[in-house]
N, C-alpha and C positions, 0 to 999 in steps of 0.2 A: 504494500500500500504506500504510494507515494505522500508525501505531503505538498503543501501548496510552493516551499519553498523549492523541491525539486521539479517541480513539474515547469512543460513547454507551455512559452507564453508568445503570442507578437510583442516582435520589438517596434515600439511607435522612436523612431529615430530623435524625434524634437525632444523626448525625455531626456533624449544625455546630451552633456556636452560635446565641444569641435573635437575635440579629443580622442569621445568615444569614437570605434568605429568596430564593430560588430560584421561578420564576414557572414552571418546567413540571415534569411527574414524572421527568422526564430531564435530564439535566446534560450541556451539554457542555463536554469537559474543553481545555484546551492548558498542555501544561505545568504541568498538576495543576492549573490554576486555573480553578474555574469561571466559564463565561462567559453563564450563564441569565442575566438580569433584572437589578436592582439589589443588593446585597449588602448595602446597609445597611437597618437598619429604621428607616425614616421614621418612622412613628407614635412608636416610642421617643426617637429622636430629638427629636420634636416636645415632648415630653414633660418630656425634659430642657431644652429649651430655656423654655421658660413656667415649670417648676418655678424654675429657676436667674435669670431676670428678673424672679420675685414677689420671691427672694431681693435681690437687686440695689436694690430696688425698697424694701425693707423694711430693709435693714440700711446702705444707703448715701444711697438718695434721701432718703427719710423721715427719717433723724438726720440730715439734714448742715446744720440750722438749730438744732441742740438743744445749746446751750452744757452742759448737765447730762453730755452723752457726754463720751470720753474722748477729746484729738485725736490721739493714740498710746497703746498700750500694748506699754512699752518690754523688748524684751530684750535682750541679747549678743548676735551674729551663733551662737557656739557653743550657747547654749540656744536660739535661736529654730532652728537646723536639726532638734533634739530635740523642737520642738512641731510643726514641721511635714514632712507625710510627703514628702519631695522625690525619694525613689527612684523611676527610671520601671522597667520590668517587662517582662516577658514577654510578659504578657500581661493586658489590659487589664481597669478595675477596675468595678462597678457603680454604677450611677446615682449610688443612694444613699451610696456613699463618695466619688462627686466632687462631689457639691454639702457634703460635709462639708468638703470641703479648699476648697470654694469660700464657705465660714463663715468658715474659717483663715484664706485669704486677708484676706478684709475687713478681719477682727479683726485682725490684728497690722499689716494697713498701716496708714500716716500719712495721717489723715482732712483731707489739703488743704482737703475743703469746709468743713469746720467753720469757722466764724466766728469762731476764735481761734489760726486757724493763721498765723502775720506771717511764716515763715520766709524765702518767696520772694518774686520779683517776680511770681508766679502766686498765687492763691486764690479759692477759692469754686467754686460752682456754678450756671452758666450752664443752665437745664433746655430752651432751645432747641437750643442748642450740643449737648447731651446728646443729642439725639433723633435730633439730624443724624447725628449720631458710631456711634448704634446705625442707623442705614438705613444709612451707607456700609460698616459691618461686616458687614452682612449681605448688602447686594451686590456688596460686595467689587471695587469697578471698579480701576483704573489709568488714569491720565488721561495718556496721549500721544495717540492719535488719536479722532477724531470718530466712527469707528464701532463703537468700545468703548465709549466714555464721552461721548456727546453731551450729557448733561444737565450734566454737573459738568464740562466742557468751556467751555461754557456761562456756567455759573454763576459759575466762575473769571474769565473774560474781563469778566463785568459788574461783579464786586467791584474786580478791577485797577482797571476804568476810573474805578468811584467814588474808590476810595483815590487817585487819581492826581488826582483834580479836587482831594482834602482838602489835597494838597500843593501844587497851586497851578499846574501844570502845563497846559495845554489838550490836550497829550495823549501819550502815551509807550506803553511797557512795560512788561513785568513776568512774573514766576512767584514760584508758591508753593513753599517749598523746608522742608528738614524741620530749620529753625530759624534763629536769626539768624546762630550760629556761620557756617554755610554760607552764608546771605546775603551776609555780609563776604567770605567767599570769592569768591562768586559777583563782586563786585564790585572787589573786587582784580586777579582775573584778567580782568576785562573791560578797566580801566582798561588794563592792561597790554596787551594785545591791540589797542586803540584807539591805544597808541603805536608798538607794533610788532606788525604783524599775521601779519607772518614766523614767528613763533615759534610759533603755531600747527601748521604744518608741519615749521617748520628745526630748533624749539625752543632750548634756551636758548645756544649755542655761538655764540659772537661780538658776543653783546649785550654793554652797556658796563653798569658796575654800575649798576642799578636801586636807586633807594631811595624810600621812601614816610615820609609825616611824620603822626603820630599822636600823640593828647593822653596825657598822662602817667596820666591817667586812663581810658583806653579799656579795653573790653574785651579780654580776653586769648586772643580770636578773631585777633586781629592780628596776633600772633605764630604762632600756630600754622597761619593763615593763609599768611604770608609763610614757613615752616619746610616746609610743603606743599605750593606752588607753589615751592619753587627758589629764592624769592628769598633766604631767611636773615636770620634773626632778627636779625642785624648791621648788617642794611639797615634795619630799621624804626627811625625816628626819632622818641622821644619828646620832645614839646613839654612847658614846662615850663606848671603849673598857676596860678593865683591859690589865695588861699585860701579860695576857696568850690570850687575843682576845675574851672574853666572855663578850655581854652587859652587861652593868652597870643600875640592874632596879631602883636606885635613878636617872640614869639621862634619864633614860626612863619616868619617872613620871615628873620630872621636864618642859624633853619637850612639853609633852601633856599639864599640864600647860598653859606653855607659848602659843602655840598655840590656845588653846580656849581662852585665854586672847586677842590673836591679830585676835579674830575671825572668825579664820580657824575651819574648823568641822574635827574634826578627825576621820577615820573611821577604820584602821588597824594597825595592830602590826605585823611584821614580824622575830619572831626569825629564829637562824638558830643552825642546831643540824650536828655541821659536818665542818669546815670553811673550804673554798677551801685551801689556805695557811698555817691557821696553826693547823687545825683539831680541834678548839674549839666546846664547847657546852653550849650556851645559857641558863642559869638558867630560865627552863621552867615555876617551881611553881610561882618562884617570880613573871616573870612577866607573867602570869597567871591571878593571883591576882589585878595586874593592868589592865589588861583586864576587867576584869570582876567590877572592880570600876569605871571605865569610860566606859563599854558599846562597847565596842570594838573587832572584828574581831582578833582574835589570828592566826594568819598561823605559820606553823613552818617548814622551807627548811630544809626537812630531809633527799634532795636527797643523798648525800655522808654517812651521819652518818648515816642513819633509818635502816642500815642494824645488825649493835648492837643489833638492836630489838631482832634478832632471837639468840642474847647467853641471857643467864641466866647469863655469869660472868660480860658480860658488856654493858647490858640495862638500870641499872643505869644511864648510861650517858645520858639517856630522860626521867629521871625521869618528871614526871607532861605531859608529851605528851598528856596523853587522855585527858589533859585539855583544849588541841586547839580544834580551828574550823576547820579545814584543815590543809593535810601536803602532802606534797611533799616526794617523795623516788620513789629512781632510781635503782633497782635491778641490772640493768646493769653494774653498780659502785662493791661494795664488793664482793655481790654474782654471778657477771660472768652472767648473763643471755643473755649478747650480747647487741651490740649497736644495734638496741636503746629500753629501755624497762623501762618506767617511767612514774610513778601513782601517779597522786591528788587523795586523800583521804579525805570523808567529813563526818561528824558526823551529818551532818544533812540527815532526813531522807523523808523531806518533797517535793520531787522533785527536792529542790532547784537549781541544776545545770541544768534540764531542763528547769524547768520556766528562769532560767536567757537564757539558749543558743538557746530554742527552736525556732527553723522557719517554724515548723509544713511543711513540704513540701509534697505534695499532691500527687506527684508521686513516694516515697518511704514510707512515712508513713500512709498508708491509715486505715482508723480506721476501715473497715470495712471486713479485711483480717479472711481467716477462722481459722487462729491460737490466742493464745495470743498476741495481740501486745507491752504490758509491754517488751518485750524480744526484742523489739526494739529498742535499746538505742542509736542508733544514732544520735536524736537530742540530749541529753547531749552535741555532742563533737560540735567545730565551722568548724570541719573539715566534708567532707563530704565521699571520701576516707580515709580511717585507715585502719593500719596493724594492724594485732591480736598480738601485743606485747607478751600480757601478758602469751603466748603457748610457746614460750622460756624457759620462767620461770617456766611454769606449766610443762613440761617437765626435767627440772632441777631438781624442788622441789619434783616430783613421784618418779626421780631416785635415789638422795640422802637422802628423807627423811628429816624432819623437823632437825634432829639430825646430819644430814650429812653440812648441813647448818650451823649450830652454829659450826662446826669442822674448817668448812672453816675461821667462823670469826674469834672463838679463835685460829688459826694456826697464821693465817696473825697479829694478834696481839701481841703473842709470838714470833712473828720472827721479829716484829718492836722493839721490850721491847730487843731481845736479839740484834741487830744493834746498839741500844741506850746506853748498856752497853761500848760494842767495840768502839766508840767514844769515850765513856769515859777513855778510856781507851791508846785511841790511841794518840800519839806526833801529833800535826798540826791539829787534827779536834775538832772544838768546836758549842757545840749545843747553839741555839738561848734558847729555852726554854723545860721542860722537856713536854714531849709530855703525852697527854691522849689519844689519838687515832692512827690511822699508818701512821699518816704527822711528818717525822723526818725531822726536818729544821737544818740545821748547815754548818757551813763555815769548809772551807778546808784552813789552812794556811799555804802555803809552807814555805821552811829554811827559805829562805831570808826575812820575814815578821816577824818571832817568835820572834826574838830577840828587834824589834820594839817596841815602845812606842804609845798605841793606841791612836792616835792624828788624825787630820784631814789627813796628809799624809799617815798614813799609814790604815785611812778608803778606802783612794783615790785608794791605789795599791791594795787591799783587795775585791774592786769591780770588779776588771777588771778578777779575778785568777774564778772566775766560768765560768761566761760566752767562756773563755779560753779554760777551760778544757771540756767544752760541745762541741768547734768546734773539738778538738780533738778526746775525744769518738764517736763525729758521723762520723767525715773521715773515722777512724779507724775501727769504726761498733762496737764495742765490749760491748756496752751497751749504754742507756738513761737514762738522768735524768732529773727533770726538775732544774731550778735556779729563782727567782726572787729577787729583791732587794724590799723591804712589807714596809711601812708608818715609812721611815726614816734609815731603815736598809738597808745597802747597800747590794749586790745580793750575793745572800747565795743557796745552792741547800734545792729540797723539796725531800725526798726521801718519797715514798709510796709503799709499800705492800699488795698486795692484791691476786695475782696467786697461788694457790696449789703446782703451780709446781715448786716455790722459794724456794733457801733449806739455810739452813746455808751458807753454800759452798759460794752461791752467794751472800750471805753479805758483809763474807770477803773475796771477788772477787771485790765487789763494791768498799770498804775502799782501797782496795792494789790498784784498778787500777785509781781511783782518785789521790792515792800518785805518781804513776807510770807517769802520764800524768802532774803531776801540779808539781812535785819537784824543776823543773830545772825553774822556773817562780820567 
């Protein structure tokens, strides 16, 4: 006996929406839902999608080399919710009013690709990168097993294996993970796992306290890191700096020391090749060496610097790399591969990252599938959905070539080395320290400060002239920077380089219009 909801009805077409589209004169119903055909209209669909990528195309590809656009236009979080329509509804709105809010959107974001945007260790636009990023949107894969995502399966395994030659290795591991943050993760907890593999199972009850040794200047992944995993923010051990920001490996030995003295088990070393602030790099051999006299997990955050790798003028700057156990690097960073696109790198080649993440799960991993299942690398990650990062990059890296890639790094580094001179050179701007990498730090001192006596007053007025001149340029729009005040320094801008499409030009655009917004202070 049927009921009313199963049973054949006419379909009177004017009941549904443009939408519906119903493929027989009869509908059949379960649960009021009809189950004719497809339900969406394709063709409209199709519609909006080519209208909304002319858009894309014309308000983002096309401006985002045009110094004359604006690289924000800036408002309040409380007036920018009044220009933009953010209530979702009922019921849903027409074409024509979401590519309007897809105008808004553009317009009021921060035009990263602009050629005068310096705020992060990310900028510009990669249009291979781009093209990848719109194919994998659109088919939408997940890369754990080989028979969802064979291609970008693939693609991943060939990029690891180059990245892993760039480091120096003959051959390891690796996955793509959805940023460096999580890399250091990734890494922390391997290290750990490596020394005790019980915990895995037993977890943390009757381990001896764990502590790990990190530069004073690391990323603040290592904290949150160590706050995430159990270990406690208590246990990380900051090494003290020189004063360019590079660990110091006599006080790196020293703490290790001390710590097995007061009966803590050490298990990691964490350098970093790249510092967010002031673009240091960690004397890899040395403490290397220490590593390897105390039995110790080497990682090395190479997410910002590991891109060096690819010049031959200045890879030097990781000198001893192949000597870690892991590294971290964020493609996304120097070489433009797009957010987000960032690999742990492992030298070990003994499954380790599986054994440590594996959950064997039975209804993706079956052993008994009629391909190789090795090409299932899924369980490596703790994620179970993943983007195929790494096709960004493997797209980038087919079009430029290995050599198009060192162009990029030695570009953006010649055009830091040539800013660095222009300060020097320039009345009112003075650098914190001479830079080795593209983080140029230095204060901006207007008239009224230069004739000052560097005293505690005139540190006092000295802090306020960045943060100043940052709410100006972004009212204004006419560029970003970043500013912070770093372990005793009062707030000074970071200027970094990294887009192709940064020319001299906008060097001394940056210097004139810092004097231009900060004079009158």
């Amino acid at each position: 006996m049927s009921s009313d909801s199963d049973r054949e009805c006419p379909l009177d077409g004017d009941t549904y929406q443009q939408e519906m589209v119903p493929s027989k004169k009869t509908a059949v119903l379960v649960d009021g839902v009809v189950l004719n055909g497809p339900t969406t209209d394709a063709k409209a669909g199709e519609k909006f999608v080519e209208e909304a990528c002319r858009l894309i195309l014309e308000e983002v590809v096309l401006k985002a080399t045009d110094v004359s656009e604006k690289v924000c236009e800036w408002h309040p979080p409380e007036h920018l919710k009044q220009l933009l329509d953010l209530e979702m509804r009922d019921t849903g709105e027409p074409h024509h009013r979401l590519l309007e809010l897809c105008r808004d959107v553009i317009r009021y974001s921060v035009k990263t690709n602009h050629p005068r945007f310096f705020n992060q260790l990310y900028a510009g636009l990669d249009y291979y990168s781009l093209v990848a990023r719109f194919m994998t949107e659109a088919l939408n894969p997940s890369v754990y097993t080989y028979e969802v995502s064979p291609v970008f399966l693939l693609v991943e395994e060939a990029v690891l294996k180059k990245m892993i030659e760039f480091i120096g290795w003959k051959e390891g591991d690796g996955i793509f993970n959805p940023g460096g943050s999580v890399s250091n993760m990734y890494a922390m907890n391997l290290a750990r796992y490596k020394y005790c593999p019980d915990i895995k199972e037993k977890g943390l009850s009757g381990l001896p306290r764990l502590i790990l040794f990190t530069s004073a200047e690391c990323h603040y992944s290592m904290k949150k890191a160590a706050s995430f995993l159990g270990i406690g923010t208590e246990n990380v051990c900051f090494v003290e700096t020189d004063g360019r920001g590079k660990m110091i490996p006599e006080e790196l030995e020293k703490q290790i020391w001390q710590a097995s003295q007061e009966g803590a088990a050490p298990f990691l070393v964490c350098a970093t090749s790249g510092t967010t602030v002031l673009g240091a790099f960690d004397p890899l051999d040395e403490i290397a060496d220490i590593c390897e006299r105390h039995g110790l997990w080497l990682h090395v955050d190479a997410s910002w610097g590991g891109s060096a790798l690819m010049s031959r003028r200045h890879r030097h700057l990781l000198h001893g790399i192949h000597r870690a156990d892991s590294v971290a690097w964020n493609p996304h960073k120097m070489l433009m591969a797009g957010i987000q696109c960032c690999a742990l790198l492992v030298k070990d080649k003994s499954d380790l990252l599986k054994k440590c993440y594996s959950a064997k799960a039975s209804y993706l991993f079956q052993q008994d599938k009629f391909y190789d299942v090795s090409y299932d690398t899924g369980d490596k990650s703790i994620q179970c959905s993943r983007r195929p990062d790494a096709f960004k990059f493997w797209m980038t890296w087919k079009a430029l070539g290995t050599l198009g890639l060192e162009e990029r790094v030695n570009r953006a580094l010649a055009l830091s080395r040539y800013l660095v001179e222009e300060i020097k050179k320039r009345e009112g701007f003075k650098l914190l320290l001479e830079p080795e990498y593209a983080n140029i730090c230095f204060w901006y001192i207007p008239p009224s400060l230069r004739d000052m006596e560097e005293g505690p007053e005139f540190w006092a007025k000295l802090n306020v002239v960045a943060p100043t001149i940052k709410e100006r340029m972004m009212k204004k729009g006419s560029l970003m920077l970043g500013y912070q005040p770093h372990r005793g320094k009062v707030n000074f801008f970071r200027q970094v380089v990294i887009s192709p499409q940064v020319s001299r030009e906008d060097m001394d655009f940056l210097l004139d219009e810092i004097d231009l917004l900060g004079r009158d202070m």
